[in-house]
C-alpha positions in Angstrom: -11.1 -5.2 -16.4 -8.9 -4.7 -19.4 -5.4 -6.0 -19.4 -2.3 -5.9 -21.3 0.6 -8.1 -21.2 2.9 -8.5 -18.4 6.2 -7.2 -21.0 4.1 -4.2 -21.9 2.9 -3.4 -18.1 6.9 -3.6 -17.4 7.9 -1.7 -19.9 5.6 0.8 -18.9 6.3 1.3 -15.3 9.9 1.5 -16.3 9.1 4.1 -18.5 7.6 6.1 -15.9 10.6 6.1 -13.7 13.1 7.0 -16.4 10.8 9.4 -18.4 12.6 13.1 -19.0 10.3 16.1 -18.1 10.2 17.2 -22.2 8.8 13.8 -23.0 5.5 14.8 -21.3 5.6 18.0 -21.8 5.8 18.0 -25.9 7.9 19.5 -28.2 7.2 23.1 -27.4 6.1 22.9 -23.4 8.7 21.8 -21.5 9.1 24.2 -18.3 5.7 26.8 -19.7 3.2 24.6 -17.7 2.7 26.5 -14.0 -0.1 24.7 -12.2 -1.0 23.0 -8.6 -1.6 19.5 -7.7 -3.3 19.1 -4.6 -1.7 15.5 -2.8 -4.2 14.2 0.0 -3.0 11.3 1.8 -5.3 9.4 4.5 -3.0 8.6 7.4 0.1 9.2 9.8 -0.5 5.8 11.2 1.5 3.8 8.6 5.1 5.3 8.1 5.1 4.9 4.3 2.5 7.8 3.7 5.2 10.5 5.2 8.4 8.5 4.2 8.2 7.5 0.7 4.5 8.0 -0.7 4.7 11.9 -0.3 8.8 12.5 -1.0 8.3 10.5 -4.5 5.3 11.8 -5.7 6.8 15.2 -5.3 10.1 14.4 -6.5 8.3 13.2 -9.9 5.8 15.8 -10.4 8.8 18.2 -10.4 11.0 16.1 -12.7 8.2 16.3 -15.0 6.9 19.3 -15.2 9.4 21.9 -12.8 7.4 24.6 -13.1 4.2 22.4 -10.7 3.8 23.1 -7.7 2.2 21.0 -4.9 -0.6 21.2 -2.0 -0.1 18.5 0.6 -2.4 17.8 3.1 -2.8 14.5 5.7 -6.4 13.9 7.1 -4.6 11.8 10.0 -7.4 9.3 9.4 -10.3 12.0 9.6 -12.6 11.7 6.9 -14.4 15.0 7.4 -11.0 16.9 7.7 -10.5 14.8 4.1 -13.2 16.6 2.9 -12.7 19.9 4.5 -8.7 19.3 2.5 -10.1 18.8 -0.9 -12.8 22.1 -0.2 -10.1 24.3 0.2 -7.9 22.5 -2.5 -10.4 23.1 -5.0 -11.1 26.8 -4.2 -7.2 27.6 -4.0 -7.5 26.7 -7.5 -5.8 23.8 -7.8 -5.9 21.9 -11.2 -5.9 17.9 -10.1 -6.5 16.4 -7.1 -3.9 12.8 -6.1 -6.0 11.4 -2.9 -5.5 8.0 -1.2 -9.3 8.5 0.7 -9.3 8.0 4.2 -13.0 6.6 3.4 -13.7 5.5 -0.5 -17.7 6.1 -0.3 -17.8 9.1 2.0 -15.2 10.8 0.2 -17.7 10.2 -3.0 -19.6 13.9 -2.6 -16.4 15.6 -2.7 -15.1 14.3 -5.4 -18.0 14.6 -7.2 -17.9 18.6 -6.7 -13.9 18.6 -7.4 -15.4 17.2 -11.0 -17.8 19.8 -11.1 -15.5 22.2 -10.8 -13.5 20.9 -13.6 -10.9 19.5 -11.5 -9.9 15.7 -12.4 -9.2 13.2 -9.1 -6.6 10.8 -9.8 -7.0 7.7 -6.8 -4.6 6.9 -5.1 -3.5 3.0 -3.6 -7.1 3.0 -3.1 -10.3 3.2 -5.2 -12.5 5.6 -4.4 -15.8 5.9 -5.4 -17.1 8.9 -7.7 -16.0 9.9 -11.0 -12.3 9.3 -10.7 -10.2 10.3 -13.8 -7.2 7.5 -13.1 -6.4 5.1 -10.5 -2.6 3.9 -9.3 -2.5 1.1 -7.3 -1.1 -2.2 -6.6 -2.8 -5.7 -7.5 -4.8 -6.8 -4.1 -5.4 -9.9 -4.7 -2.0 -10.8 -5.7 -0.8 -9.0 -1.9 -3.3 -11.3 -0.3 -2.1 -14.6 -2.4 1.3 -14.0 -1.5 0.4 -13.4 2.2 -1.2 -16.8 2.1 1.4 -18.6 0.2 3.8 -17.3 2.4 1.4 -18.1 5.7 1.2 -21.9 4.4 4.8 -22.6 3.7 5.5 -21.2 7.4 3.4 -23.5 8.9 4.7 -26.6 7.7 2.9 -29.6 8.3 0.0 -27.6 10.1 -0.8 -25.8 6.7 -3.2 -29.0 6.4 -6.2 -28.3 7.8 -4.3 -26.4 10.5 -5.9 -23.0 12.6 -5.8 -19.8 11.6 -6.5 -16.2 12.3 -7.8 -13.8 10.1 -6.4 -10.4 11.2 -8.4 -8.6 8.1 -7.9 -4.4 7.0 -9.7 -1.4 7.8 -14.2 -2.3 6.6 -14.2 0.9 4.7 -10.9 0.8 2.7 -12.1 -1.3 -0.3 -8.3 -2.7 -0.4 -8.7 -4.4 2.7 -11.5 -6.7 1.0 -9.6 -7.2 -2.0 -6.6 -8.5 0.0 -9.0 -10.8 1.7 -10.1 -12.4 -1.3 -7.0 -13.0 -2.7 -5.8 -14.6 0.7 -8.6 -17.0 0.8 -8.4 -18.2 -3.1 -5.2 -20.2 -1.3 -6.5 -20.5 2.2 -9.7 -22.1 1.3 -9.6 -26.0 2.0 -6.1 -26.3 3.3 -6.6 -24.6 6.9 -9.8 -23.8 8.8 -10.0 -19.9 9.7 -11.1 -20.0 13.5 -11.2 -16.5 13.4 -11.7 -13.4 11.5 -11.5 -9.7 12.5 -11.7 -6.2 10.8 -9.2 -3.7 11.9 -10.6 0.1 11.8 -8.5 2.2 10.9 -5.6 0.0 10.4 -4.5 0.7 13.7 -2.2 -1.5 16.1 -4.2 -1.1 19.4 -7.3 -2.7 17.2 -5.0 -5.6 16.1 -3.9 -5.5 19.3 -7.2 -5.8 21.1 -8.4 -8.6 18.2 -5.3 -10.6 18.7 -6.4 -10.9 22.4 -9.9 -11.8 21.9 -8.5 -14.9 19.6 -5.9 -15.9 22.1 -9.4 -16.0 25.1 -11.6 -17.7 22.7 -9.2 -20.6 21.1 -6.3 -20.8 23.3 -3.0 -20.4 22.7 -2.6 -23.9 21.5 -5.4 -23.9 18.7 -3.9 -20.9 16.5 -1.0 -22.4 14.2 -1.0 -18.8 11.8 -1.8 -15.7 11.7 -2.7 -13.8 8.3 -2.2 -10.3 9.3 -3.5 -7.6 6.6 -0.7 -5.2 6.8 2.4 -4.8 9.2 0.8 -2.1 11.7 -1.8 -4.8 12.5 1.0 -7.4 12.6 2.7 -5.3 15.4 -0.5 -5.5 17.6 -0.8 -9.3 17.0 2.9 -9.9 17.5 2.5 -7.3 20.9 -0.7 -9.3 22.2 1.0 -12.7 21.7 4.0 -11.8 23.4 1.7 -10.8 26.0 0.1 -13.5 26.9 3.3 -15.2 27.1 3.7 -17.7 23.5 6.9 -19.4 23.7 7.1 -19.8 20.3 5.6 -17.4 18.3 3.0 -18.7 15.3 3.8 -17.2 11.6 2.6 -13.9 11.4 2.1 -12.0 7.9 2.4 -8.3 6.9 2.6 -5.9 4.0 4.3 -2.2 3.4 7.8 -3.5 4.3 7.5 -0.9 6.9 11.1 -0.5 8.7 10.1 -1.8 12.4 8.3 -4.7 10.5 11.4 -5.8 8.6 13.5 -5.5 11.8 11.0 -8.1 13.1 11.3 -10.8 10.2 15.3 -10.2 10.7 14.7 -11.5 14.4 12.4 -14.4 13.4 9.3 -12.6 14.9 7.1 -12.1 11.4 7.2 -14.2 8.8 7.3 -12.2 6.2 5.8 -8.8 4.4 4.4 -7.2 1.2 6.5 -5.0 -0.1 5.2 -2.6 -3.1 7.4 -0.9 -5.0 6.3 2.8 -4.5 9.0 4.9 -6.7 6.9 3.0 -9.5 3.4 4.2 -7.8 4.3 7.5 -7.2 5.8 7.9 -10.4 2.3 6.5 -12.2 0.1 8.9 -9.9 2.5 11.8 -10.9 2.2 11.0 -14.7 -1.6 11.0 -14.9 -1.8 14.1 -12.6 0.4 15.7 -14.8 -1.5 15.1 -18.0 -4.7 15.4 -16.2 -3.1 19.1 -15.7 -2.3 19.4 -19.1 -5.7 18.8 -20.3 -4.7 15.1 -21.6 -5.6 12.2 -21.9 -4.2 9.4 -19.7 -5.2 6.7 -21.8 -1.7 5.9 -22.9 -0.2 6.0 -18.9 -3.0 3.5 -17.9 -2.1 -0.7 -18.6 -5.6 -1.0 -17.9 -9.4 -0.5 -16.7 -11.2 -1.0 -13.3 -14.9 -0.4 -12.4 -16.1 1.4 -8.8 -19.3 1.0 -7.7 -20.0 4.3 -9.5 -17.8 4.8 -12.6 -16.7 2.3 -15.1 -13.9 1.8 -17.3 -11.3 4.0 -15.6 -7.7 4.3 -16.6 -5.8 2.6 -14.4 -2.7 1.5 -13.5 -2.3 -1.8 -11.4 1.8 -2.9 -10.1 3.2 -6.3 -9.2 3.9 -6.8 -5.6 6.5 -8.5 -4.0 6.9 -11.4 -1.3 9.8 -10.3 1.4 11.0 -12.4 3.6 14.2 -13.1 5.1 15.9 -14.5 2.9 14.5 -11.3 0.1 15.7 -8.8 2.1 19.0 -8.1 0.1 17.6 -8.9 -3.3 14.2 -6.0 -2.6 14.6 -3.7 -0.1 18.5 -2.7 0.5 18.8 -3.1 -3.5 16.2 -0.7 -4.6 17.5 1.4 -1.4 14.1 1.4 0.4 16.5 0.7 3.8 20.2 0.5 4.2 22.0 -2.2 6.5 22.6 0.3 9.0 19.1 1.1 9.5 18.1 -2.9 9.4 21.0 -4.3 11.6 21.2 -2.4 14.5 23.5 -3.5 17.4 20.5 -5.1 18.9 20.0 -7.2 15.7 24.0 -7.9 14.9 23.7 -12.1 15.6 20.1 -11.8 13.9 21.7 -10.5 11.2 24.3 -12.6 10.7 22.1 -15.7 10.9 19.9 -13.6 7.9 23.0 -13.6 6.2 22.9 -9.8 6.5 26.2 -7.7 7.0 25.9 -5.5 9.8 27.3 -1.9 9.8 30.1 -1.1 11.8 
């Protein structure tokens, strides 16, 4: 992988956000380009696919070129409805493909025959396999290192050689390993992993239904932390421990500062989440799909290179999450707007608030 430096990656992204339509479009093109980009995202599960991911890549596409218009489609975790999306994307004529894949090898065939068809496939928070044009995403192993940091310094005096759970992503989302690395570069000879699950799909009954066969196996006693991939798996470990009746709950992680998660480190119940800045994502994914449009190179949008399985060197752009927990709140996610303090501080959550040094709304 080929990297720049961190003030030319910064610069970069910020460039993206603030970049005028006519800047991409050169000196004579601004507003003649009239094509479609096709937008295929992998889930309803998580909220952020529907409530930020799809909103900003479409608000950017249009303030960079006006004149594009945009497919959507949501496989609601179905691969072969994935595939069926991209089929009928590719013979409505549409001329570059955005797809977060709901499964990165079987998703490979397709995107093979959207090349063949002269139609470029930027990928989308996740890398899948086949030739891909550009890749968007957000440094895994960095999510996973600050879910462990995070983990450790909730646990106190038990982060030395105390017991933890390994709540691990979805097997076939090539994400979920990278997290896992990066979590156990810091786990690795401070605490003893009793446990480790995969979590298809992502989903909360899975976590759910993990969390449970943990809690049988070691008792409730033995389990001093919880890594927890992503916040929907978070809910189901959180749900399954207050089920079987934990006075005091363990740390729990998360990531995708989703809003019920956040709600949750306000009242003390998860230690903290990942949030990823997805304004800057979209925006990236909305550049490249642009200039993929445009017949251009993305070369000079990409801070980097990554290698799939199948295709080396691939322009790509990688972004610097963030570590949110309580005390983060005000500086992250009610300054860049991602919630406001009505929607965090309900009147459920007024004294939890307070204590979080959060203002409720009237």
């Amino acid at each position: 992988m080929r990297a720049r430096t961190r003030h030319v990656v910064a610069a970069l992204v910020a460039g993206l956000l603030v970049m005028p339509a006519a800047a991409c479009a050169g000196n004579d093109r601004t507003g003649a380009d009239s094509f479609t980009v096709g937008l295929l995202l992998p889930s309803r599960t998580l909220p952020r696919w529907e409530h930020f991911d799809k909103p900003l890549i479409e608000k950017r596409l249009k303030d960079l070129c006006p004149r594009c218009g945009l497919e959507y489609a949501n496989a609601d975790n179905d691969v072969t409805r994935q595939q069926q999306q991209m089929t009928s994307m590719v013979t409505k004529g549409v001329r570059v493909l955005i797809i977060d894949a709901t499964d990165t090898k079987a998703l490979r065939s397709s995107i093979q025959q959207a090349h063949a068809a002269g139609v470029p496939v930027v990928a989308y928070d996740r890398l899948a396999e086949g030739p891909i044009s550009g890749y968007v995403s957000f440094d895994g192993a960095q999510v996973g290192k600050l879910q462990a940091e995070a983990l450790l310094k909730a646990m106190g005096d038990r982060a030395n050689g105390g017991s933890v759970v390994m709540m691990n992503g979805d097997p076939t989302n090539p994400n979920a390993a990278w997290f896992r690395k990066g979590a156990l570069s810091v786990l690795t000879g401070k605490v003893n992993i009793r446990r480790s699950y995969d979590t298809p799909g992502w989903s909360t009954d899975n976590a759910h239904a993990n969390m449970s066969a943990a809690i049988a196996a070691l008792g409730l006693g033995r389990i001093d932390g919880i890594l927890a991939a992503n916040d929907a798996i978070a809910a189901g470990v959180i749900s399954a421990l207050k089920g079987a009746q934990v006075r005091k709950l363990p740390p729990v992680t998360g990531q995708d500062a989703d809003l019920d998660a956040v709600r949750r480190i306000i009242k003390g119940e998860q230690v903290m989440t990942v949030y990823k800045p997805f304004p800057a994502e979209a925006a990236a994914a909305a550049a490249m799909a642009v200039a993929l449009g445009r017949g251009e190179s993305v070369r000079d949008i990409a801070t980097t290179t990554i290698n799939s399985p199948t295709t080396k060197n691939i322009p790509t752009v990688l972004l610097t999450p963030r570590a949110v927990t309580a005390a983060d709140i005000r500086r992250t996610l009610l300054k860049d707007r991602v919630y406001t303090i009505g929607q965090l501080c309900t009147q459920a959550l007024r004294r939890a608030c307070d204590k979080a040094g959060l203002e409720a709304a009237d």
